[in-house]
N, C-alpha and C positions, 0 to 999 in steps of 0.2 A: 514170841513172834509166831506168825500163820505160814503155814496150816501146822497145826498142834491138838494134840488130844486135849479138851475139855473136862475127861472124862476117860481114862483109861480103862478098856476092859476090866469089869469086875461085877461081883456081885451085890446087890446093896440088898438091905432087910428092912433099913428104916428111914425114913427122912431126913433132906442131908442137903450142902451146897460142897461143890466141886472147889480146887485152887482159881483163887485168878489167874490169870491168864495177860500177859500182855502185850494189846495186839497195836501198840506204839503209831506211826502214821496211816495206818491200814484200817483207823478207827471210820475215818473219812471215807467211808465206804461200804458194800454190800459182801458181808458173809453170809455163807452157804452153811450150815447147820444140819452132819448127819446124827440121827439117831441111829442106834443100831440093838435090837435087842432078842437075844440069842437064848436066853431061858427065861421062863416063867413058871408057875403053880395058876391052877385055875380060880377063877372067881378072886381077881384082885384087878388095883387099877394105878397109873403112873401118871403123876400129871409133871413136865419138866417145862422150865422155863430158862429164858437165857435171860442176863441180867448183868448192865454195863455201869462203869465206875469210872470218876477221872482219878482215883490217887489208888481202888486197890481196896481203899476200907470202907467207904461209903457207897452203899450200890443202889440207894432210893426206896421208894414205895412202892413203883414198880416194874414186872419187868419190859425187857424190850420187846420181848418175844415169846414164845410159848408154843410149843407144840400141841393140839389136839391131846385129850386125854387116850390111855392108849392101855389094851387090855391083851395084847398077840404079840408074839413073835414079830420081826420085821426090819425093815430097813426103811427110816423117815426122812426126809430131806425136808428144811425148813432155810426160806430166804431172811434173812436178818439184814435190812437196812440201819445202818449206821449215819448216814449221811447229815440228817438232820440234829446227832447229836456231835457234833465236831471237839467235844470235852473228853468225850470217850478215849480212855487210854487201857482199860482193861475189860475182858468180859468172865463170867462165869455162868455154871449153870445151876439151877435147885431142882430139888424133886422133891414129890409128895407121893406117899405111897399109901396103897388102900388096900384092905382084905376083909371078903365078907364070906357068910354062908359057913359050912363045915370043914370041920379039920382044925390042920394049923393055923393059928390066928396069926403067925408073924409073915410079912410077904417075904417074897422071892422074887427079884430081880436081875437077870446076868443085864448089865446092856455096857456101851460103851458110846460117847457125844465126842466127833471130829468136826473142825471148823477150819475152812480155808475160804483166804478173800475170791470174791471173784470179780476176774479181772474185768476195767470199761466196756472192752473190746466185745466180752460175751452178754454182756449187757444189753451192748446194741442189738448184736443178732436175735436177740430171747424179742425182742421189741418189733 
């Protein structure tokens, strides 16, 4: 159920999908989608997607959603319309991780992905 970590604070090194997640009648509808990422190493790059399932095990070709690829420190808000898929009963997130140039060749990523529905009501007034 929402709002829940997608993504619990941590650090990741390699490419990777998070738990589902299940976000039950709240599918029918628009989540709010933060990123948040608290360390990095230079010259590397994060590409994360969010990606919705009706049972949990089958999550498609592709995803819902996606963040810009992202190379700093930061805090990212991304809006996730759900609406037009009304099958949606879970969501999760993947990531792709890059590292180029000198040094360590394994990345470094602290970050953490929170998700909460947002209500009609704030809907209207964003409009």
């Amino acid at each position: 159920m929402l709002p829940n970590f997608l993504l619990p604070d941590q650090v990741i090194r390699e490419n990777g999908c998070g738990p589902a997640i299940h976000v039950g009648d709240s599918a029918e509808s628009v989540l709010s989608v933060t990123l948040g990422i608290n360390r990095i190493i230079e010259q590397e790059s994060l590409d994360l997607s969010i990606w919705a399932s009706s049972d949990g095990e089958n999550w498609g070709d592709k995803p819902v959603a996606a963040f810009p690829q992202k190379f700093y420190c930061g805090v990212y808000t991304l809006m996730v319309d759900l609406t037009d898929r009304p099958e949606a009963r879970y969501v999760r997130v993947s990531w792709k991780l890059s590292r180029w140039g000198r040094g360590e060749p394994t990345p470094l990523f602290g970050v953490y992905v929170f998700a909460e529905q947002v209500h009609e009501s704030m809907l209207k007034v964003a409009v």
